[in-house]
C-alpha positions as CSV (number, residue, x, y, z in Angstrom):
1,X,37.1,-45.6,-36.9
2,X,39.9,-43.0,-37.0
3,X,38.5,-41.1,-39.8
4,X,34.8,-40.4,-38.2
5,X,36.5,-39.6,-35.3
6,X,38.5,-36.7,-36.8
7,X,35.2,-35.7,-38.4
8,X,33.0,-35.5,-35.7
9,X,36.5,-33.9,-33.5
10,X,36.2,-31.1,-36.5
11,X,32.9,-30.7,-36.3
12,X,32.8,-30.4,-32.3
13,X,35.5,-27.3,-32.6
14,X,33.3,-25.7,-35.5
15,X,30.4,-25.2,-32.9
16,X,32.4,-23.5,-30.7
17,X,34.4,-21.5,-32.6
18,X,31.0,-20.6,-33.7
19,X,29.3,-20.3,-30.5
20,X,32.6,-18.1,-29.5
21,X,32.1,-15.9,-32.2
22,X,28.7,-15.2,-31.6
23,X,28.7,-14.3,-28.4
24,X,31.7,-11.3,-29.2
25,X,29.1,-9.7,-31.5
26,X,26.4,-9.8,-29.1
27,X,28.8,-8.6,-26.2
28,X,30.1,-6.0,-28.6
29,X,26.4,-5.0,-29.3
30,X,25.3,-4.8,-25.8
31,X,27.9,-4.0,-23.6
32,X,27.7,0.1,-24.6
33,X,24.2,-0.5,-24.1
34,X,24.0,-2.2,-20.4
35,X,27.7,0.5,-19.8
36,X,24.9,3.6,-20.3
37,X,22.4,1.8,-18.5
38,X,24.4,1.1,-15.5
39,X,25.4,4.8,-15.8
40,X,22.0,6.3,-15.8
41,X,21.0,3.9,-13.0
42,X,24.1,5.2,-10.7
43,X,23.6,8.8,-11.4
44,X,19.9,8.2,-10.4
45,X,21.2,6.5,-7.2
46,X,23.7,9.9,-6.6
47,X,20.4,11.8,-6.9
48,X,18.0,10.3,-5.6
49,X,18.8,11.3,-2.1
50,X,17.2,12.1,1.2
51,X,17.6,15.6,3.0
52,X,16.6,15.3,7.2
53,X,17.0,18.7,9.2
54,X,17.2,17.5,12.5
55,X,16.3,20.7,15.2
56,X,18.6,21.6,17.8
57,X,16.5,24.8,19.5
58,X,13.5,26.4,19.6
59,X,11.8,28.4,16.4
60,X,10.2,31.3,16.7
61,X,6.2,31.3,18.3
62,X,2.7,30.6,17.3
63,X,2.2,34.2,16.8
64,X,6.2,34.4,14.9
65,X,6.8,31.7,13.0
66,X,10.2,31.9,10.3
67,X,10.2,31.4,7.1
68,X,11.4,27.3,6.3
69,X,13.7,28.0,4.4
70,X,15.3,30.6,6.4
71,X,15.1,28.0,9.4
72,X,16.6,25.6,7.1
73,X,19.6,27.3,5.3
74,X,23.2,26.5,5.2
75,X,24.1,29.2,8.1
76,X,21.2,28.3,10.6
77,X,21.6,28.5,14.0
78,X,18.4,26.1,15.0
79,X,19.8,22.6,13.6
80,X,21.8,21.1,10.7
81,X,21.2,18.6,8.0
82,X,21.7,15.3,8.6
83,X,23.4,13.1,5.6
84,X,22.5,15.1,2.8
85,X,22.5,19.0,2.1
86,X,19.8,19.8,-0.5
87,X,21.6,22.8,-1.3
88,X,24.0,20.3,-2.5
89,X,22.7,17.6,-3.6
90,X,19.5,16.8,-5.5
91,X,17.3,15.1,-3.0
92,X,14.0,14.1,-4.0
93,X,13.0,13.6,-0.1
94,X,12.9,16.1,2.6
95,X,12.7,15.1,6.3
96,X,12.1,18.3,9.1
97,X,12.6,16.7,12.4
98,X,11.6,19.0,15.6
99,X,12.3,17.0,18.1
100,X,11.5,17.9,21.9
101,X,11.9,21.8,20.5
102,X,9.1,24.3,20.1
103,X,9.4,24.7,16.0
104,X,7.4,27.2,14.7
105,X,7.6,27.7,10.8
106,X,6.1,29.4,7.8
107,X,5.3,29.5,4.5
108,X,3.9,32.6,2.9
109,X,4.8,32.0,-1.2
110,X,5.3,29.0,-3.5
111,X,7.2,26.2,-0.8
112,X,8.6,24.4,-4.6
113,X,10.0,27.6,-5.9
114,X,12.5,28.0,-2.9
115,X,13.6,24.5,-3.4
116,X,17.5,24.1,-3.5
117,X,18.1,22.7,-6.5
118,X,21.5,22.5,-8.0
119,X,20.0,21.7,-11.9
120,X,17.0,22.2,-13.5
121,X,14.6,20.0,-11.8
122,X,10.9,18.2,-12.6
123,X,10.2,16.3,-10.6
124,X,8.0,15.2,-6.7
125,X,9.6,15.2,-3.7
126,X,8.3,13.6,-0.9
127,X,8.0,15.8,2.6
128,X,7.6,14.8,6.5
129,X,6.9,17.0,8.9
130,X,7.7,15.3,12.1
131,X,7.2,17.4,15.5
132,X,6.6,20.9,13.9
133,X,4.2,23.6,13.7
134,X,3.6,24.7,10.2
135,X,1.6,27.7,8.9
136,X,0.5,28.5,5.5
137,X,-1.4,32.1,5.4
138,X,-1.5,34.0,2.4
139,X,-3.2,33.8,-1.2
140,X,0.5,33.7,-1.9
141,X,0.8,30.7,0.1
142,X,1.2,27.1,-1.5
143,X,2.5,24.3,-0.4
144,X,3.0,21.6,-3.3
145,X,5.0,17.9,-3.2
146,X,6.2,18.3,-6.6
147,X,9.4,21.0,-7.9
148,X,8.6,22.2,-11.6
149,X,5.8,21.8,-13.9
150,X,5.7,18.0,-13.1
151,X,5.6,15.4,-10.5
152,X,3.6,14.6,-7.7
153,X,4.9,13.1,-3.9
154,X,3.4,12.6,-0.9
155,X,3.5,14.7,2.5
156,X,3.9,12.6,5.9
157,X,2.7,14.6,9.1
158,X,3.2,12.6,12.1
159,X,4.7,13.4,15.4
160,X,2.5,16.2,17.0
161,X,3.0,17.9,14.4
162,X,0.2,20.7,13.5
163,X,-0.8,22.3,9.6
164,X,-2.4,24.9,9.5
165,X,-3.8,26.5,6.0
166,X,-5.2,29.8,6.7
167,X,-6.3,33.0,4.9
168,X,-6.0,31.8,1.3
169,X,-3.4,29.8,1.0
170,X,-3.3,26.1,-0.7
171,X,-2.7,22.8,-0.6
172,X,-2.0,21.2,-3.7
173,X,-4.6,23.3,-5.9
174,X,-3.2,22.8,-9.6
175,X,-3.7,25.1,-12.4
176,X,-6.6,23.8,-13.5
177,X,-8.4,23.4,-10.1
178,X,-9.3,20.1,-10.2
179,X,-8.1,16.7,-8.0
180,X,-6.9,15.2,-10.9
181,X,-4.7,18.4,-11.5
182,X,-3.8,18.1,-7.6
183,X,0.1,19.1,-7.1
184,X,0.2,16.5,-4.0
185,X,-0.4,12.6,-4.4
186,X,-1.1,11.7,-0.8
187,X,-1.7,13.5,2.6
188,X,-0.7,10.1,5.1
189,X,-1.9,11.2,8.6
190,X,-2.0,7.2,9.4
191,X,0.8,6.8,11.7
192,X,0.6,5.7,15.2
193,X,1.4,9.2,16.5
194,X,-0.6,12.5,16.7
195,X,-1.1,14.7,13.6
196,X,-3.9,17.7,12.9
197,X,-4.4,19.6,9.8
198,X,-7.0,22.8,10.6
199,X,-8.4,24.6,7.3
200,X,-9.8,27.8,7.7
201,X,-9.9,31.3,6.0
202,X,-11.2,30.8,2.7
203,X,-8.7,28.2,2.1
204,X,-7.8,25.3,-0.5
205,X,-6.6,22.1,0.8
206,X,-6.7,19.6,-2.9
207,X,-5.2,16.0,-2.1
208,X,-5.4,12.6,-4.3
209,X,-5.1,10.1,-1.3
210,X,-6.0,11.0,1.9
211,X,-5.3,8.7,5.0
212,X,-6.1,10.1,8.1
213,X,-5.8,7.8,11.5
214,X,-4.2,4.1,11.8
215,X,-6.2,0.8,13.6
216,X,-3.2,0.9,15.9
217,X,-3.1,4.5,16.4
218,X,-2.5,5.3,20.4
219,X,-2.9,9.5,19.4
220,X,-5.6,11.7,17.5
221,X,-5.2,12.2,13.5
222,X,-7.3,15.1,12.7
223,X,-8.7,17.2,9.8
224,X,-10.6,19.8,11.6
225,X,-12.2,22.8,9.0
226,X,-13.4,26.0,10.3
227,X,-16.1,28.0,8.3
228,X,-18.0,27.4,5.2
229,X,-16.2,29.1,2.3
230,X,-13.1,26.6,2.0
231,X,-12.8,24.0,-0.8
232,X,-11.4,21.1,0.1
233,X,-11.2,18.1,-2.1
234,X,-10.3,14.6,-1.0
235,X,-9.6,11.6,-2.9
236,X,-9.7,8.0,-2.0
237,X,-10.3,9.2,1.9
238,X,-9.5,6.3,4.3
239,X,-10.6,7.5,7.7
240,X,-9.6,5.4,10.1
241,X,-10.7,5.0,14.0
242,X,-8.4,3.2,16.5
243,X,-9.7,0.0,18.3
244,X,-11.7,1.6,21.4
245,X,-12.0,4.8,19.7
246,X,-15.2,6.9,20.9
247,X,-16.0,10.5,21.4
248,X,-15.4,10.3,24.4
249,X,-12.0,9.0,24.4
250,X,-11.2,9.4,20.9
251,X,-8.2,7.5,19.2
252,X,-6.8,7.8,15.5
253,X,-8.7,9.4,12.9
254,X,-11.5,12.2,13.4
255,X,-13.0,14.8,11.4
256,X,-14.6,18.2,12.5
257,X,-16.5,21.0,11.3
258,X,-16.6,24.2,13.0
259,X,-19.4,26.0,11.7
260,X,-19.4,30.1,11.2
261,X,-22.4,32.6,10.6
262,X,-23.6,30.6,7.6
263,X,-22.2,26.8,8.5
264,X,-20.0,24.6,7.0
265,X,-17.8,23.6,4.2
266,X,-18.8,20.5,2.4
267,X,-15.6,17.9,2.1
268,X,-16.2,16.8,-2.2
269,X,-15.1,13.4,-2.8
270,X,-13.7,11.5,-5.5
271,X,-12.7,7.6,-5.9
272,X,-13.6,4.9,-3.8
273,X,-13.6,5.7,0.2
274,X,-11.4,2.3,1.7
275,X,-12.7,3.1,5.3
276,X,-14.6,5.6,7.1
277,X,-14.7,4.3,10.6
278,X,-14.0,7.4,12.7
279,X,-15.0,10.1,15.4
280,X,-17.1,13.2,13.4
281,X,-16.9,16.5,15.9
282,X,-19.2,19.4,15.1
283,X,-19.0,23.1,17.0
284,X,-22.6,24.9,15.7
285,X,-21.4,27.6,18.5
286,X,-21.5,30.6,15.5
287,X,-24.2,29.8,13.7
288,X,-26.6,32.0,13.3
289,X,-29.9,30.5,12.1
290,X,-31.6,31.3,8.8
291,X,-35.1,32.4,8.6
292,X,-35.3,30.9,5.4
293,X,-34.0,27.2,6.4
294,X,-37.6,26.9,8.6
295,X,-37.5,24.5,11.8
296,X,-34.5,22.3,10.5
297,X,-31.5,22.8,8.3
298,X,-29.5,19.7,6.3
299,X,-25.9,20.1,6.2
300,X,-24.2,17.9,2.8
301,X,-20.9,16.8,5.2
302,X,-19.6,14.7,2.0
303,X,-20.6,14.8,-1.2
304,X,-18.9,12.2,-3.2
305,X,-18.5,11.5,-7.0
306,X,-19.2,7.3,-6.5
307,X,-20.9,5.1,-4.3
308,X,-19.3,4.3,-1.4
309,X,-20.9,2.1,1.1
310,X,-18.4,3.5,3.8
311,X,-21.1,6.3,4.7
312,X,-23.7,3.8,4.9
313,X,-22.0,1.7,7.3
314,X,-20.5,4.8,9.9
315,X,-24.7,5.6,9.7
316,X,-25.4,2.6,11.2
317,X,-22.6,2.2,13.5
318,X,-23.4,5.3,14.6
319,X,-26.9,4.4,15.9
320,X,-25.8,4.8,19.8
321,X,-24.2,7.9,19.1
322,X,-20.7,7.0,20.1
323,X,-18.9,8.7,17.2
324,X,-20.1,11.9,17.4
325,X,-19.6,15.1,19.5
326,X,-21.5,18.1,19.2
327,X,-20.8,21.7,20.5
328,X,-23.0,24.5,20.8
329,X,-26.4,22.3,19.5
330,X,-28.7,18.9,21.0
331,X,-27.7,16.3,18.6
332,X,-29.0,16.2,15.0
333,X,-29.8,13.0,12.7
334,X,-27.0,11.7,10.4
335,X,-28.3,9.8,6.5
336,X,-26.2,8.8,3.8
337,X,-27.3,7.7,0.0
338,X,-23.9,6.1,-0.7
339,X,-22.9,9.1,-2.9
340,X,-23.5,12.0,0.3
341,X,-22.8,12.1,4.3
342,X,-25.7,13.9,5.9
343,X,-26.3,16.0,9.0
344,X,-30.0,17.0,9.3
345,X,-30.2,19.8,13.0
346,X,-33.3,21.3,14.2
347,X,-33.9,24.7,15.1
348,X,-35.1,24.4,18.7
349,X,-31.9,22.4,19.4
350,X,-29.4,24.7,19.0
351,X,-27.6,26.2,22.3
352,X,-26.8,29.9,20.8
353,X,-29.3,32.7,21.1
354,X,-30.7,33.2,18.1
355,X,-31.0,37.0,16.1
356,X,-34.1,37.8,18.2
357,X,-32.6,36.8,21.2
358,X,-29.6,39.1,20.6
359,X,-31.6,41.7,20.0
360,X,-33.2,41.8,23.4
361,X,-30.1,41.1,24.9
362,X,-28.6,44.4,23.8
363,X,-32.0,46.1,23.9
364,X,-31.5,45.1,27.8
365,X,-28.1,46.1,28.1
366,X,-29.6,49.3,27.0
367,X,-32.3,50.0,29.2
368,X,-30.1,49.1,31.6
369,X,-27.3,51.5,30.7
370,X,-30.0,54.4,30.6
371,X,-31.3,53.8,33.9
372,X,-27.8,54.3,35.6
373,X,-27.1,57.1,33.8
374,X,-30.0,58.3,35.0
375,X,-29.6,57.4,38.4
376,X,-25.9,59.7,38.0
């Protein structure tokens, strides 16, 4: 039938005249929309960039270190950026390569505020230190992940390369002093090769995620802290012992305290603890016993916010002794409650002459001296 043909042949070019026109107002309506979009997303891309100094000499000495950012600056004569410049470009990851060269560096202020930023910037930046030796000494020392008032990245130390806080200085302390408030996200010591952190001097070392040592690790990972008025806080620790990993012949992740005059710094502990599965080192050398403690002394090695059966379980693994190395005292007894990491040491084991026992030493030394004089 000609005539319902030409009806239903009307009908057919009414729907997509009409599907036509719909689709031009949403395309007028959303192409400005997906045009800023796309614009925003390859400005980010221009931005968003990654900064590697790669070292071409030797930098300064353990007892000289230079400043990063000198080390580090457009005119350097110890190596050249690789890709991009951060004085430059924006780069919101930063990559220090030493290579097979001796690099010594330091930081004695704020490591953010020297940041090379071409605009105003809030935001984290992710570091790797790869094959360096980095020193923070100073209260004026600080070394935080994060440029402005905001953000929060991680630091990567891998490589052989060695941290040292000393003297003051901090680690991702925020304003407020707490781990939530930390200025880093994540301290990742977990890759296959070696990396050490030492804490010492009075020092702050604050961190969110802490990862220290790797299953397949072939090197040592360590956190080694030396004296008892540091604060460090960890969060979310996941300490990690290579297969075949002992004290003897230890492999990934370890942890030691170095006691002074009064003993040791307490690690505090927030979130759940993935792993602890590592090698525990303790040096009593300096310690000078207190009358007070009686014939034993407890030492709190962790006290956590949360249960964590990880304690429980490196207790019990630990039964042989395998895990542990002490220095300068006979063993001790290790507990744990879920919540705390003990070390329990009795008096008659340690190796170091006690007060009295100095006292006759010198009181020797001075007989001693008397008599040749007298003998003169």
């Amino acid at each position: 039938n000609p005539q319902v043909y030409e009806t239903k042949r009307l009908k057919n070019l009414l729907t997509c005249a009409n599907k036509r026109y719909k689709n031009k107002i949403i395309m007028n309506k959303y192409i400005p929309i997906l045009s800023t979009a796309l614009l925003f997303a390859s400005a980010s891309v221009a931005t968003a960039a990654t900064a590697i100094f790669n070292f071409s000499a030797s930098v300064g000495d353990a007892e000289n270190p230079v400043n990063v950012w000198d080390a580090v600056s457009a005119e350097s004569e110890y190596g050249a950026f690789h890709g991009n410049d951060p004085y430059s470009i924006w780069c919101d990851q930063l990559i220090l390569n030493g290579g097979s060269n001796s690099v010594n560096l330091a930081i004695t202020d704020t490591f953010s505020d020297n940041y090379p930023t071409p605009e105003a910037k809030n935001s984290a930046v992710n570091l790797q230190f790869n094959g360096i030796n980095l020193v923070l000494s100073g209260e004026n020392a600080r070394l935080d992940s994060r440029v402005g008032t905001s953000g929060r990245g991680n630091i990567t130390i891998k490589g052989g390369t060695v941290l040292t806080v000393s003297n003051g200085a901090k680690v991702g302390l925020g304003t407020v002093g707490t781990i939530n408030d930390s200025t880093v996200e994540g301290i990742y010591m977990n890759e296959t090769t070696a990396a050490s952190v030492i804490i010492q001097g009075a020092s702050y070392f604050y961190n969110r995620n802490t990862k220290i040592g790797n299953a397949s690790s072939t090197e040592i990972q360590s956190v080694k802290i030396i004296g008892s008025d540091n604060d460090v806080f960890f969060r979310n620790l996941a300490l990690i012992g290579a297969a075949g990993t002992s004290a003897a012949s230890p492999l990934g992740g370890v942890l030691e305290w170095v006691a002074d005059a009064n003993g040791i710094t307490t690690i505090n502990h927030v979130g759940g603890m993935p792993e602890f599965s590592g090698v525990l080192k303790f040096d009593f050398t300096n310690l000078i016993w207190d009358e007070s403690w009686g014939d034993e002394k407890i030492f709190t090695l962790i006290n956590a916010d949360s249960d964590t059966s990880a304690l429980n379980d490196w207790v019990m693994l630990n039964g042989t002794g395998d895990f542990v190395e002490f220095i300068g005292v006979d063993g001790g007894e290790f507990t744990a409650d879920s919540k705390h990491l003990y070390l329990t040491i009795a008096r008659d084991s340690l190796q170091v002459p006690e007060p009295s026992t100095y006292a006759a030493i010198f009181g020797a030394i001075a007989l001693a001296f008397a008599a040749y004089r007298r003998r003169k």
